[in-house]
N, C-alpha and C positions, 0 to 999 in steps of 0.2 A: 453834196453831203459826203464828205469822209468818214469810209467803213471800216471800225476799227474792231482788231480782234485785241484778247487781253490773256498773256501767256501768263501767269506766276504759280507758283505751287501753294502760296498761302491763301488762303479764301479771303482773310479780310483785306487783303493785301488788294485783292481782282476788285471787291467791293468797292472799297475806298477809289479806286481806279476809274471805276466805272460814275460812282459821283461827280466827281471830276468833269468826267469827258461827258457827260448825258446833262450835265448843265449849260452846254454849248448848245448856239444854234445849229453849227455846219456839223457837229462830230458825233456821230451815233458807234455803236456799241453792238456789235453783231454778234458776237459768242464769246465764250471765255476757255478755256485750257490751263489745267494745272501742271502739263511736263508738256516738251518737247513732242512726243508721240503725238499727242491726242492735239498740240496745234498743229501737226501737220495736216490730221487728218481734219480738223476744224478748217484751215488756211483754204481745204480743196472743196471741202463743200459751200463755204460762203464765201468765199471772194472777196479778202478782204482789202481793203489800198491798201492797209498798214497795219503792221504786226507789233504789240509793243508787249517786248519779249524779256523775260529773266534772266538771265547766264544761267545761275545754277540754279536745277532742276532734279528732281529725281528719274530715274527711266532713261530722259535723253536730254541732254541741258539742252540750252538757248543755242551754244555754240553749232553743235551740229544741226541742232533740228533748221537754223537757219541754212546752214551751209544746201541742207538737203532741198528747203522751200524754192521751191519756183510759182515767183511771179508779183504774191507783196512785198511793201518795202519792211524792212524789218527795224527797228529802232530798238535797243537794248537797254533792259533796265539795269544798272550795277550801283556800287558803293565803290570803285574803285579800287575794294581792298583787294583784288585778286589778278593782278595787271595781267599773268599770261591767258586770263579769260577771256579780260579785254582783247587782247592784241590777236587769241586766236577768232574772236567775235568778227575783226577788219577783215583779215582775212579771210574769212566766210560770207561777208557782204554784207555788213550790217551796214546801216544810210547814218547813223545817229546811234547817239545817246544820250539817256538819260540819268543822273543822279539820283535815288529813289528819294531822298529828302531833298529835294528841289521843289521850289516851288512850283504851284498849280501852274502860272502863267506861264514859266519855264515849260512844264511839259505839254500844251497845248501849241505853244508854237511849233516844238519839236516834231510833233506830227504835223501841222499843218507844213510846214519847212519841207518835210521829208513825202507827203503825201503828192505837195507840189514838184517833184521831181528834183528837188535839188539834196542835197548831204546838210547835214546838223552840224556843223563846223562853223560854231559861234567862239568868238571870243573866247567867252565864261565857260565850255568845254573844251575846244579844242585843247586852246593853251594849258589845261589843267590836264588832256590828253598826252600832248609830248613831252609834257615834265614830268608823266608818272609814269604812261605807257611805252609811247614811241622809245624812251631811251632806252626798255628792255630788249627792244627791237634789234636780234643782229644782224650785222648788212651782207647782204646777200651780193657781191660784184657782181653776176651773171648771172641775175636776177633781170627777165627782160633786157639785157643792154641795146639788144638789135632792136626791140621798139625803141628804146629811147632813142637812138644813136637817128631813128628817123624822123623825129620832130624838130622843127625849126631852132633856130638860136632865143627866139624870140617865144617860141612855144616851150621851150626848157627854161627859162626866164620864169611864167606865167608855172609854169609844175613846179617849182622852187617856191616861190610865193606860196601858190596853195597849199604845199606844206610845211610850212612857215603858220599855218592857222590863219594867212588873210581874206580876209572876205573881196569880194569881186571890184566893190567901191574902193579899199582899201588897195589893191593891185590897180586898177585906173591911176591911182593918184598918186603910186610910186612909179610906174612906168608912163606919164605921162598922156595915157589912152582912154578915150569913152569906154564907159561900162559896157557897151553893147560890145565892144573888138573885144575884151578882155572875155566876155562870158562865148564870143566866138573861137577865141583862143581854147578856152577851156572845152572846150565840145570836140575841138579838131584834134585836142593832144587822147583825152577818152577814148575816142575812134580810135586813133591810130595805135595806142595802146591795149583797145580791147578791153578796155572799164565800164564797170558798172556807173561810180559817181565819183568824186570827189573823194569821198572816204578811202576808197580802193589806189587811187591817185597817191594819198599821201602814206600810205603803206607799201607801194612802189616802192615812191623818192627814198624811205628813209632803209628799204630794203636791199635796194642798187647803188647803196650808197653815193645817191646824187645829192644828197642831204643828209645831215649829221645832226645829231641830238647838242644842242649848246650846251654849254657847262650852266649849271649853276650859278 
């Protein structure tokens, strides 16, 4: 069973949320939080897997209240319209997000995705992530270089990819490798760089300027 907490400031908002997720078999509903504040101190008392949090909050938005959470994984709710909330969201370790008009099926994956230890770095958001987010992104040269500078040829190969928004199937079959090496790749570059997921990885790449935002 996946324990999910539910951060927003609007009540019908938490409501409607909680319908959602309590019509699941696996995904139960442990407390709710209207700011930042009161999810952290919710986060500590019930233990939740997964945080599915608001950016903007009154008191203490999503961004920090995240930044400060240790221990669930946090998936962020947004609309997109406010990119450096996103981007300071990555930076603070959020696994995921979610589009708040997204569909039901959409955000149940999203937690299950993120509860199972891997980053929300699907298609249908990533990609909609670096064409709106990451390009606000400015590159930081000396941003981790020495980790990077110690990962493989083939392990910088594999962190390019992932932030590029490919999925694990999707790098097997441009580098020619079973999924399993690629999702071992992806473990050994994390480590050596000191990452939380995937998400953290591709706010890196695009901040050491190992990766560039495409043109339009």
């Amino acid at each position: 069973m996946i324990r999910v907490l539910v951060v927003d400031d609007q009540e019908l908002v938490r409501l409607g949320l909680r319908h959602i997720l309590e019509a699941t078999d696996d995904i139960r509903v442990v407390g709710e939080a209207k700011d930042g504040l009161a999810a952290l101190d919710a986060a500590e008392r019930l233990r939740p897997d997964v945080v599915l949090m608001d950016i903007r909050m009154p008191r203490m938005d999503g961004v920090e209240a995240t930044r400060l959470m240790d221990g669930p994984r946090v998936v962020m709710l947004t609309t997109f319209d406010h990119d450096e909330y996103v981007v300071e969201a990555l930076r603070a370790g959020a696994s995921g997000f979610v589009v708040k008009d997204a569909p039901a099926d959409e955000l149940l994956r999203a937690i299950r995705v993120v509860a199972g230890g891997d980053a929300l770095l699907s298609p249908s958001v990533t990609r909609r992530m670096l064409a709106r987010v990451i390009s606000a992104m400015q590159p930081k040269p000396g941003a981790r270089s020495a980790q990077i500078d110690e990962l493989t040829e083939r392990e910088r190969e594999v962190l390019v990819l992932v932030a590029q928004g490919n999925s694990n199937v999707e790098i097997a079959g441009t580098l020619h490798v079973s999924e399993a090496t690629v999702k071992t790749h992806v473990s050994h570059l994390l480590d050596k760089l000191g990452l939380r997921d995937r998400v953290q990885a591709v706010v890196l790449a695009y901040e050491s300027g190992l990766v560039t935002p495409r043109p339009d």
